[in-house]
Structure formats: structure tokens, C-alpha cells
BAFI-3210 file (N, C-alpha, C; in Angstrom, 3 decimals, decimal comma, padded with zeros to 6 digits):
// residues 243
n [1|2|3|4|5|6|7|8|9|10|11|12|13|14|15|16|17|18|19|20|21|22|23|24|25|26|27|28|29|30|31|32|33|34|35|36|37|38|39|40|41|42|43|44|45|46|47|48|49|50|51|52|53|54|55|56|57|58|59|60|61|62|63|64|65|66|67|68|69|70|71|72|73|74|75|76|77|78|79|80|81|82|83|84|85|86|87|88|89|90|91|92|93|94|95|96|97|98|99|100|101|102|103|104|105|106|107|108|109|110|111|112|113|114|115|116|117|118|119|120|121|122|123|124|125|126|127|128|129|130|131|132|133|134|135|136|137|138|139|140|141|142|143|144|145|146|147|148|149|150|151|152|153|154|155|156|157|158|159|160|161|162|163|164|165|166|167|168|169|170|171|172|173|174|175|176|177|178|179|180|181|182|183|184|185|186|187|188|189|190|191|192|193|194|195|196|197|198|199|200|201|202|203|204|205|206|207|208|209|210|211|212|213|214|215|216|217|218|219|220|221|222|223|224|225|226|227|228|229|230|231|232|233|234|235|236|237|238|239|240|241|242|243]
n.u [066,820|064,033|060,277|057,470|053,796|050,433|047,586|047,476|049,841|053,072|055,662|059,230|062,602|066,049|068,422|071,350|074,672|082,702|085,026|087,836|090,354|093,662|095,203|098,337|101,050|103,252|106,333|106,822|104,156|101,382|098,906|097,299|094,781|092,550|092,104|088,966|085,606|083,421|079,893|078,710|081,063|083,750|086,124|089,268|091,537|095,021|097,969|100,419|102,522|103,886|104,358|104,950|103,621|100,074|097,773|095,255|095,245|093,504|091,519|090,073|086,776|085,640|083,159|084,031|085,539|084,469|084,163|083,101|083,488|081,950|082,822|084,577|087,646|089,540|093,314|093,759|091,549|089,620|086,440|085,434|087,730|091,045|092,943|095,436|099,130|100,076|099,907|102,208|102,037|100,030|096,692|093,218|089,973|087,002|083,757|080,746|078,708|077,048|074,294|073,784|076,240|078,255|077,150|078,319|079,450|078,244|077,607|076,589|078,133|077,034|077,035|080,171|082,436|085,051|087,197|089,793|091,772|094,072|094,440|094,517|093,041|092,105|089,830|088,029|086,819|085,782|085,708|087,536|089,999|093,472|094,744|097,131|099,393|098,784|095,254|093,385|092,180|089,108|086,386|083,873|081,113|078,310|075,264|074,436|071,694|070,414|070,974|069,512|066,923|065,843|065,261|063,155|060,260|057,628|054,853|052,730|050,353|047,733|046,303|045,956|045,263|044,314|046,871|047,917|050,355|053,283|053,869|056,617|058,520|061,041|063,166|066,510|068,733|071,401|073,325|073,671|075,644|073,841|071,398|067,903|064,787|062,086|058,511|056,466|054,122|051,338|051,159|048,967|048,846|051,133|053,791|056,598|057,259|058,916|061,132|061,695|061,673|063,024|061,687|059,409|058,511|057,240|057,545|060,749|062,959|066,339|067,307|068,620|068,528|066,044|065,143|065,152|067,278|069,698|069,797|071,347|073,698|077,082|076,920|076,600|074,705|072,969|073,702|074,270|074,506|072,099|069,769|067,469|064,663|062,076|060,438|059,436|056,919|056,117|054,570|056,655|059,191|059,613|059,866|057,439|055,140|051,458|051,064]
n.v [082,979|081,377|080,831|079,488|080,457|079,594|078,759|078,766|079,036|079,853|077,951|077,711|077,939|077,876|077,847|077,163|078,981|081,423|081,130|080,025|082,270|081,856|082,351|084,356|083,068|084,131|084,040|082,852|082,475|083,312|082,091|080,564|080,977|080,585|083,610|083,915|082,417|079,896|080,201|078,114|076,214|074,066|075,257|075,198|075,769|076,621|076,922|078,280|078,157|079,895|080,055|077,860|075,142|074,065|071,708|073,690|075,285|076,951|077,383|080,170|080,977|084,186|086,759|090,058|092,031|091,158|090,084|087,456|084,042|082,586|079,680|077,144|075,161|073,202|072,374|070,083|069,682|068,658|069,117|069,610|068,646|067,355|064,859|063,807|064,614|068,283|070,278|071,636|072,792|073,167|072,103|072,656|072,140|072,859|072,184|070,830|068,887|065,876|067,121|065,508|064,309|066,231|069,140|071,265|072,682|074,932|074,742|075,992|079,271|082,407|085,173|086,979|089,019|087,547|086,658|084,588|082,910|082,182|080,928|081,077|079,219|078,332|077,712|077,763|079,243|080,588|083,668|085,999|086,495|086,204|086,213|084,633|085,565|087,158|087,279|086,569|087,906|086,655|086,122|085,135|084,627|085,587|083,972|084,218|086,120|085,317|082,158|081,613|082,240|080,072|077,997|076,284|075,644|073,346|072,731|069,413|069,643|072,026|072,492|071,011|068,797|069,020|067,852|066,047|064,955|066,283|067,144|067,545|069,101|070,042|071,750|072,463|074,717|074,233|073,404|072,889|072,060|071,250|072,467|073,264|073,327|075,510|075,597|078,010|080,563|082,194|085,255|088,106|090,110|090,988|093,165|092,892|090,371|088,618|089,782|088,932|085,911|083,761|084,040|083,480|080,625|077,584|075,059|072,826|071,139|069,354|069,521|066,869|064,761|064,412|065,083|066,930|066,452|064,812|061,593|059,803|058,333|058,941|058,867|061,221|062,160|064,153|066,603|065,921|067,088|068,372|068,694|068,607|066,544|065,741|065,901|065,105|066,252|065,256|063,851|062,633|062,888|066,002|068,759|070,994|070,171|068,992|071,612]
n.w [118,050|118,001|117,591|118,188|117,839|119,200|119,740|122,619|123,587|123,665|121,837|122,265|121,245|121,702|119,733|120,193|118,621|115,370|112,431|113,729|115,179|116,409|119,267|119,828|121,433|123,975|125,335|128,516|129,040|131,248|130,338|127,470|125,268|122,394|120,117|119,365|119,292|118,202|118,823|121,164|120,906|121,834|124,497|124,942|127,197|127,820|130,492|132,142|135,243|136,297|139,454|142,275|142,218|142,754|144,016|144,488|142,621|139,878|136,443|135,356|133,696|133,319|132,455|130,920|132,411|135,170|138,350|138,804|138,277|135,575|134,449|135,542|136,147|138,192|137,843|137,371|135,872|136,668|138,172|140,889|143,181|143,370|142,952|141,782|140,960|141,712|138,823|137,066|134,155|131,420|130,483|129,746|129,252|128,535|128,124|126,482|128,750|129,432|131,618|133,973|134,379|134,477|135,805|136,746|134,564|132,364|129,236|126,477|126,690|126,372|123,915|123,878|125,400|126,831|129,328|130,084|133,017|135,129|138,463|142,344|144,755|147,854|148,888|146,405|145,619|143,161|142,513|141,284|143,108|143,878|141,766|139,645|137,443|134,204|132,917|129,825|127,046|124,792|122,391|122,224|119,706|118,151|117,001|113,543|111,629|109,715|109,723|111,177|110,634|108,844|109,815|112,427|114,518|115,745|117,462|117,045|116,909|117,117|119,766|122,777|124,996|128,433|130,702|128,816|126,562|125,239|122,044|119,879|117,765|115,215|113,141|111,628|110,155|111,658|114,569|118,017|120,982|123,993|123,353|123,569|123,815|124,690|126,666|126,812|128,383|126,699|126,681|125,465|126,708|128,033|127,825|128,277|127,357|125,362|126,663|128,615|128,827|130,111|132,912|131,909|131,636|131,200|130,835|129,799|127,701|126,603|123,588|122,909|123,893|125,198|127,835|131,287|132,737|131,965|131,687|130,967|131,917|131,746|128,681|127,671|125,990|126,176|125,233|122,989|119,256|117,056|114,158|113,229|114,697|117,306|120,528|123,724|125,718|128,618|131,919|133,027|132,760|133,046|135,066|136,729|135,412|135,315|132,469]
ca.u [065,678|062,831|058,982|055,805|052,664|049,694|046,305|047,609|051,195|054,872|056,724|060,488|063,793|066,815|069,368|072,051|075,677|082,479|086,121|088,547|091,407|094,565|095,831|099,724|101,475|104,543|107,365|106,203|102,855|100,615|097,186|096,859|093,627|092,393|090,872|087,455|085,600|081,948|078,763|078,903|082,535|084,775|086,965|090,387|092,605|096,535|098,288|101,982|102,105|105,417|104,726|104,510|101,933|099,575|096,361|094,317|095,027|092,517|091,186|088,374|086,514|084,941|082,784|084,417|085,479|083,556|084,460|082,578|083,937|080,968|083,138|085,467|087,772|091,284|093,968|093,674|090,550|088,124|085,414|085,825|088,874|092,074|093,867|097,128|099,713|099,665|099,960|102,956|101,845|099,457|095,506|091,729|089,102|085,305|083,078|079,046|078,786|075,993|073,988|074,001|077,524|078,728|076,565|079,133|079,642|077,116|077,655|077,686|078,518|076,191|078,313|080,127|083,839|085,529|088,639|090,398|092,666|094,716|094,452|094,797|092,133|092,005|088,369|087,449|085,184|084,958|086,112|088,900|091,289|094,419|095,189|098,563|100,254|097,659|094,531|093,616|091,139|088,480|085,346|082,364|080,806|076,888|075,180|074,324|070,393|070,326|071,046|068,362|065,805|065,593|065,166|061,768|059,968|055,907|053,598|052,210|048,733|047,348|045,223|046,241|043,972|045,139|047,957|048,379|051,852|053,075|055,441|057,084|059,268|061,865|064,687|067,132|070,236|072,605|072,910|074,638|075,047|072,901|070,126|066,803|063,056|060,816|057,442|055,877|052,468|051,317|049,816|048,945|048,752|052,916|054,513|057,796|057,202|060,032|062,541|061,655|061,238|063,213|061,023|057,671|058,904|056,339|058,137|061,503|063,586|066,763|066,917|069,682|067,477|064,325|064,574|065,886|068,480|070,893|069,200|071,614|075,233|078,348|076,637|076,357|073,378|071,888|074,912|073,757|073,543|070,562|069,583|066,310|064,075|061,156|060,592|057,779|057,103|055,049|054,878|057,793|060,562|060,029|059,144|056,260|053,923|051,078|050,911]
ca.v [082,615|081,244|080,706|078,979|081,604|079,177|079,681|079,304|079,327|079,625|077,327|078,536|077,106|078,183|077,261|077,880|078,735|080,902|080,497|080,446|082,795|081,709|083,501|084,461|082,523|084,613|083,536|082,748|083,624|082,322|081,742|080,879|080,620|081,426|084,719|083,691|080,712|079,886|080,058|076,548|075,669|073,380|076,183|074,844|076,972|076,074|077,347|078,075|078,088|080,522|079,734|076,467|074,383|073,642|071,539|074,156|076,132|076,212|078,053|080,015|081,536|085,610|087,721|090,959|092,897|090,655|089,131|085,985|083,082|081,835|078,908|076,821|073,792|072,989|072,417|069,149|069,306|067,637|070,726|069,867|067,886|066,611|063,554|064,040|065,649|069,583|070,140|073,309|073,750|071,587|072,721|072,510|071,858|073,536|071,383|070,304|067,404|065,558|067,762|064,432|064,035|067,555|070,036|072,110|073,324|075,486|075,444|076,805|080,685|083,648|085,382|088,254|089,094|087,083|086,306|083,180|083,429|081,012|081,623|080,046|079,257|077,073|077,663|077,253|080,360|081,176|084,732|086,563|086,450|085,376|085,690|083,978|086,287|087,918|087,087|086,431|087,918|086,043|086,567|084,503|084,984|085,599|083,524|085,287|085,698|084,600|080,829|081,304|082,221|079,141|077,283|076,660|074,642|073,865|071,663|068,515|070,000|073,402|072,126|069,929|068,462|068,792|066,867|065,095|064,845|067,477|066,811|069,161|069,336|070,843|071,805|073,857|074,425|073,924|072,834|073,119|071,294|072,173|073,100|073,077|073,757|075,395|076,271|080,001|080,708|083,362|086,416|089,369|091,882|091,162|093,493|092,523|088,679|088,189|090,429|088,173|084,554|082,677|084,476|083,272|079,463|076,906|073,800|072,957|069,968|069,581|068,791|066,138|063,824|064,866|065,168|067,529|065,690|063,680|059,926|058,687|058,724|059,022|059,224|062,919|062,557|065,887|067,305|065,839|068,356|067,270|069,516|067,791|065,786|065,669|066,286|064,883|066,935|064,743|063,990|061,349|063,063|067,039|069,179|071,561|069,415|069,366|072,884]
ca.w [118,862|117,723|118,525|117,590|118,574|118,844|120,385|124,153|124,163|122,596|121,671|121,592|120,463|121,656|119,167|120,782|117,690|113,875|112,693|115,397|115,584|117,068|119,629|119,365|122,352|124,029|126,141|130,177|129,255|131,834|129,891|126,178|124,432|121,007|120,014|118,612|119,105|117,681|120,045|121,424|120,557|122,870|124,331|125,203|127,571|128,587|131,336|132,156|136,322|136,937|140,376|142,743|141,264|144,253|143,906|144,365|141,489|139,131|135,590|135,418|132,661|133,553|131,767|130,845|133,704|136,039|139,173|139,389|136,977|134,512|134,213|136,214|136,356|138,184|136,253|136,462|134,505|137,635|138,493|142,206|143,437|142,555|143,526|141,686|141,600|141,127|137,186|136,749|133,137|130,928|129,438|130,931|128,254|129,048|126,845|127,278|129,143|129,670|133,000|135,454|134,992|134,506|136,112|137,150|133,454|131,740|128,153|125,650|127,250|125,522|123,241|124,268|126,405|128,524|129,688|131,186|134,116|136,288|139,941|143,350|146,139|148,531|148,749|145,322|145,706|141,785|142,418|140,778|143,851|143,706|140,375|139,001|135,839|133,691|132,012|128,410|126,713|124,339|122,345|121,711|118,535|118,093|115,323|112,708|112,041|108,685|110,502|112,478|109,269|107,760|111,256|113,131|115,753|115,879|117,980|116,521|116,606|117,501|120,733|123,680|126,075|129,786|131,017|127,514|126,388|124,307|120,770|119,232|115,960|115,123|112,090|111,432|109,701|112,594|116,187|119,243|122,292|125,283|122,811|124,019|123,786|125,792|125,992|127,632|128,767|125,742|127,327|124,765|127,573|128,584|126,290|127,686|127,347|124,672|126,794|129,525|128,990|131,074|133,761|131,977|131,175|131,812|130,514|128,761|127,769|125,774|122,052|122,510|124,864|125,646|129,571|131,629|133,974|131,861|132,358|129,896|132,611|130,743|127,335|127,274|124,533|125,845|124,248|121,037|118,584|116,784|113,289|113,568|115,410|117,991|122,186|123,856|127,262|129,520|133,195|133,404|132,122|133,226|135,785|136,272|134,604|133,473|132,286]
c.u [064,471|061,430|057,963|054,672|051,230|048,213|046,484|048,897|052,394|055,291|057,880|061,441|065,055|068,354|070,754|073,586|076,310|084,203|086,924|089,794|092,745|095,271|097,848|100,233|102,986|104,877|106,379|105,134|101,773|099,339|097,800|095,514|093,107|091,582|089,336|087,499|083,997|081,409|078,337|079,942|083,039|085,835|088,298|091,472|093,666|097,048|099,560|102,151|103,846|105,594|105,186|103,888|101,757|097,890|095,028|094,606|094,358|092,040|089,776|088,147|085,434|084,303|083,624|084,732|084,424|084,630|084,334|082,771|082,291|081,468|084,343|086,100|089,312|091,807|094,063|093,001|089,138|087,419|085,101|086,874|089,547|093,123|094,832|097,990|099,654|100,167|100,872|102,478|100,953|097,983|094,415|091,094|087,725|084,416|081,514|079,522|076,995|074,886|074,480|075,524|078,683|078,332|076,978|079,669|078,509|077,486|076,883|077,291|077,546|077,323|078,561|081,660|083,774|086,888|089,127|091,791|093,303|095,037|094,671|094,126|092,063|090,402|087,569|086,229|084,810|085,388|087,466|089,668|092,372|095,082|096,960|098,536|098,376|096,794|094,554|092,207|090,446|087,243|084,424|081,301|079,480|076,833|074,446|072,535|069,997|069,944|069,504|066,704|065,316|065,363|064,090|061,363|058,343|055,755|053,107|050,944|048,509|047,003|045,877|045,598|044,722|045,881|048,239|049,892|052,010|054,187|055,502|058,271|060,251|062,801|065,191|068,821|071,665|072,567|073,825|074,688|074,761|071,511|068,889|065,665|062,229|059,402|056,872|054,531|052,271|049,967|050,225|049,724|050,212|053,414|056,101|057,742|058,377|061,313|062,433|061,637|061,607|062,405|059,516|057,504|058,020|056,807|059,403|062,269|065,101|066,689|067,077|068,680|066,387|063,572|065,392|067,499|069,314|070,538|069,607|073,390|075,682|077,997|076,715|075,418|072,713|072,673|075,262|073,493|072,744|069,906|068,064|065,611|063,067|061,499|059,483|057,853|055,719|054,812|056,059|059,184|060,545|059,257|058,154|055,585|052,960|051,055|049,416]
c.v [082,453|080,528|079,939|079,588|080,614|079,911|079,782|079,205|079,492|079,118|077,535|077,608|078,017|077,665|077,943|077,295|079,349|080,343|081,093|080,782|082,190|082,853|083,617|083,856|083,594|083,857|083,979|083,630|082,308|081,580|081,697|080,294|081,420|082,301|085,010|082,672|081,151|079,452|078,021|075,697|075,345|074,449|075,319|075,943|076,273|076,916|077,182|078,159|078,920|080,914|078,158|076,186|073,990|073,331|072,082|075,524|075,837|077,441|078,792|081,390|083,216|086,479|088,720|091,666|092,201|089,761|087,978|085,399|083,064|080,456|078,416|075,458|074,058|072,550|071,157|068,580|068,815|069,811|070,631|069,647|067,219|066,230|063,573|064,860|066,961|069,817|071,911|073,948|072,147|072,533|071,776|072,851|072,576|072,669|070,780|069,119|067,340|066,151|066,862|064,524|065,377|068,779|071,137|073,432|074,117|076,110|074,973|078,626|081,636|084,206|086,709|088,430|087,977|086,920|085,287|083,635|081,924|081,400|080,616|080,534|078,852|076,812|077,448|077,815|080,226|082,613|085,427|087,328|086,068|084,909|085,297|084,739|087,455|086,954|087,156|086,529|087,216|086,208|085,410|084,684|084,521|084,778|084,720|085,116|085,194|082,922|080,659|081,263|081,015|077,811|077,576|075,089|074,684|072,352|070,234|068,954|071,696|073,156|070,954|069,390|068,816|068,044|065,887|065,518|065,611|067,265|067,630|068,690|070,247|070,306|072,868|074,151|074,245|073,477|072,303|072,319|071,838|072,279|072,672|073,537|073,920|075,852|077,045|079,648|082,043|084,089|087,627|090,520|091,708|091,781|093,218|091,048|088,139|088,814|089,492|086,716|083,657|082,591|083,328|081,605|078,196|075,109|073,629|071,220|070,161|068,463|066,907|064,410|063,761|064,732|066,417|067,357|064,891|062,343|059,323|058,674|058,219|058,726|060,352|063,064|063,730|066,564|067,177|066,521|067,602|068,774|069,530|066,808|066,418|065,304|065,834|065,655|065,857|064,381|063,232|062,036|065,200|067,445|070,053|071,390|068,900|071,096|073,277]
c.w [117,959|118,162|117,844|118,618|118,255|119,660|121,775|124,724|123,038|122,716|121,217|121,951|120,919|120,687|119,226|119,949|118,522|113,646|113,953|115,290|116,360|117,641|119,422|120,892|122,855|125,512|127,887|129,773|129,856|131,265|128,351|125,750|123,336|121,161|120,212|119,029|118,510|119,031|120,115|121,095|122,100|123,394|125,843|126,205|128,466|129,175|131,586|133,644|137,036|138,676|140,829|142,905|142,876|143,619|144,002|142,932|140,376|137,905|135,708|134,562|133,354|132,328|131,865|131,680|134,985|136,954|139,669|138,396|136,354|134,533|134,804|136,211|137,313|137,511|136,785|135,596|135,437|138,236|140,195|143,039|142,594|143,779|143,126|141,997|141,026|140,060|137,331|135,204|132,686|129,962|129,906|129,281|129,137|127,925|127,383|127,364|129,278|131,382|134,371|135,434|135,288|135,070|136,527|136,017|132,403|130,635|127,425|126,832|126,150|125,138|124,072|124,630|127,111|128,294|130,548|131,850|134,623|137,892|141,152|144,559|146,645|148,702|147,485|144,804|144,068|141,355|142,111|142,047|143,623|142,678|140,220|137,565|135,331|132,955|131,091|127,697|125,464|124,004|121,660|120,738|118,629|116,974|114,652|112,044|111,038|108,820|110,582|111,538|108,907|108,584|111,464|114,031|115,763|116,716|116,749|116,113|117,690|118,956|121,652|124,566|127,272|130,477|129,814|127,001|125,105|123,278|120,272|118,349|115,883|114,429|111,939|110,849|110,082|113,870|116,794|120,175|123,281|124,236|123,336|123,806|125,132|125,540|127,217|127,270|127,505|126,876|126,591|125,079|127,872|127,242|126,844|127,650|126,705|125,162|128,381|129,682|129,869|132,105|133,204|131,644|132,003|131,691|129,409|128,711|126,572|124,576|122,030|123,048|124,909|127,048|129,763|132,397|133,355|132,313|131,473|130,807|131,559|129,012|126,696|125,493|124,991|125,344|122,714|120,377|117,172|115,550|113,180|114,223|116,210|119,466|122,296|125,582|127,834|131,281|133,819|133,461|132,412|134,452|135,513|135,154|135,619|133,759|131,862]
res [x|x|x|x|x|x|x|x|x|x|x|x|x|x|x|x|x|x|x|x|x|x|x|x|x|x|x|x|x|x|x|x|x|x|x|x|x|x|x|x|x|x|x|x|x|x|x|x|x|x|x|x|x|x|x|x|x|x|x|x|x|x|x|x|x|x|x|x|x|x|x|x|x|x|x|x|x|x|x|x|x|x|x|x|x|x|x|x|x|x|x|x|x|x|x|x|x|x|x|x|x|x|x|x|x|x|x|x|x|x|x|x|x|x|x|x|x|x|x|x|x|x|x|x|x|x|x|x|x|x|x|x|x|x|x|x|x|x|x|x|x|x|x|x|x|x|x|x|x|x|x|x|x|x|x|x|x|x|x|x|x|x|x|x|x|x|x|x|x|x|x|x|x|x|x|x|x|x|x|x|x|x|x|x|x|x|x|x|x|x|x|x|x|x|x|x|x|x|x|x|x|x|x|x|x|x|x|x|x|x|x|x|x|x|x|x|x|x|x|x|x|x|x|x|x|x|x|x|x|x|x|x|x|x|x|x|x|x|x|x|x|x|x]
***
């Protein structure tokens, strides 16, 4: 995480990141997916279906001991319906898409546990009902802060007039897809301001584009990972504006 502290706000950078483990595959094993993956990695998970495959069975990715997916597709790979026929064994991809066309997918995942499952709903709740065989656990790998050192993000100029369009900069020695910039109201007196931000977030856009909404269909350029370059926040292209 990083910030630019000027005279009336922050400008912060989420740069959102190692090798990837293979997991060991055994005989009728319902779930495989690799050990490790890196923060913002494509995470791949195949499925063995030692029941009768039925169009509503579908993958879905859980935090650690948690009941509500983070992440969901059916196995045929579509994040709401499926028109073919029901898939007995095969593999569901999770990968940033561009928001307009994908919105259903929110990656990259914060690092940490999880585990992928194969289950069956007809409702399509999200919730670890109905599980099919066992789960498979999986860990998400923090970047490391070193990365993040040698990375930074600043304003064009110290001073903005009111409703003037705001550019912003930014490099850094790596980059993810989803990445984005936002910019926080700076107030002294909040001492938790940095354990809070999403809360205090006055404007953001991602790197890849420089809107919020995906206004490029089936390009998936907000998924651009982008080491460098420039954002312009102005009234066209975000909400809550002007700030």
C-alpha cells in the first residue's frame, strides 16, 4: 500500500501482487488446485463430479472456514447460467475480467486461506451447502514489502482548483490486474484513517483504464496490468465528483 500525503488529501495506490506449488492430484479426488498461487494470479480449479453431473453444479472459492463463497462460477465456467450440457469432470478458471463484462468476479482475492469446493444448488445461493466430495485447500501469497518500496504514486501538482480534473502518476516495479488508485480526504485528527480507508474514499479509478465501469466491452483493459502510467479523475468518467 501506498500513499501520497499532500496539503488536502491522499493519494493511495493499491498495488494489488509468488511461485506456484502444485498440488499432488489423487485417485477420485473431487477438487484439484495448486497449493500457492501469487496475489493476483489466474487461479485454475478442476473438478472430478463422482456424482450425476446436473447443471446446477457449480465451483466456488471460500475463505478459510467460511461459509459464504468469495468466488463463484458453474462448471461450465458462465457465473450465472448454463445452456449445455452438465460437465461430469472438466476445470473453471477465476481470472480479472474486465468489471462491465465480468462483475460477478472480484479479483484478485486478498491473500490469505481458502479453499475451493464443488457443490450443488439449484439456487445458486453462494453458500457452502451441498457440498459434492471434499474441499481443497489453497493459499494466496502476500507481496512482499520490499516490492512495494521502490513503488509510488503523486499528483501532478500539489493544489487543485475545485472540480478541475485531477492526474496522477504512477510506477512501480510490478502490477496486477484490478489495480487501482484512489484518493482519501486527509484528516490529521482520524488516527485510524489508514486502518480504515475504504470507509474514508473520496474518489478511485483503475490503473488499467482510467474509469470505473469497464467502457472498453470485451477488451478487459481494466485488467491491464500497467507498471506505469497516469489516471485523470474528472467528472465524465467517475463517481462522487467533484471532490
Amino acid at each position: 500500500m501506498l500513499y501520497y500525503r499532500g496539503m488536502k488529501s491522499i493519494i493511495l495506490i493499491l498495488f494489488c501482487c509468488y511461485a506456484v506449488e502444485k498440488s499432488s492430484a489423487t485417485a477420485n479426488q473431487t477438487i484439484t488446485v495448486n497449493r500457492q498461487y501469487k496475489f493476483g494470479q489466474t487461479i485454475v480449479v478442476k473438478f472430478n463430479n463422482p456424482e450425476p453431473a446436473l447443471t446446477s453444479n457449480w465451483v466456488g472459492i471460500f475463505p478459510k472456514s467460511a461459509d459464504e463463497c468469495a468466488l463463484r462460477l458453474l462448471t461450465c465456467g458462465d457465473s450465472s447460467s448454463c445452456t449445455e450440457e452438465p460437465r461430469q469432470d472438466g476445470q473453471v478458471t477465476f481470472s480479472a475480467r474486465d468489471p462491465r463484462v465480468s462483475y460477478k468476479q472480484w479479483i484478485p482475492l486478498k491473500p490469505g486461506n481458502y479453499e475451493a469446493c464443488l457443490l450443488n444448488d439449484n439456487g445458486f445461493t453462494g453458500y457452502k451447502d451441498n457440498l459434492i466430495g471434499q474441499c481443497e485447500s489453497f493459499k494466496i501469497k502476500s507481496l512482499k514489502k520490499k516490492k512495494l518500496k521502490k513503488s509510488r504514486v503523486w499528483p501532478t501538482k500539489k493544489i487543485f482548483s475545485y472540480e478541475e480534473s485531477i492526474t496522477v502518476r504512477f510506477k512501480g516495479t510490478f502490477a496486477v490486474p484490478n489495480q487501482w488508485i484512489g484518493i482519501y480526504a486527509d484528516d490529521p485528527d482520524d488516527k485510524d484513517l489508514f486502518n480504515d480507508l475504504p470507509a474514508h474514499i473520496s474518489s478511485w479509478t483503475y490503473s488499467g483504464c482510467g474509469t470505473q465501469f469497464g467502457n472498453q466491452p470485451q477488451t478487459e483493459q481494466c485488467t491491464t496490468r500497467r507498471k506505469k502510467g497516469e489516471v485523470e479523475f474528472n467528472n465524465t468518467l467517475h463517481e462522487c465528483w467533484p471532490i
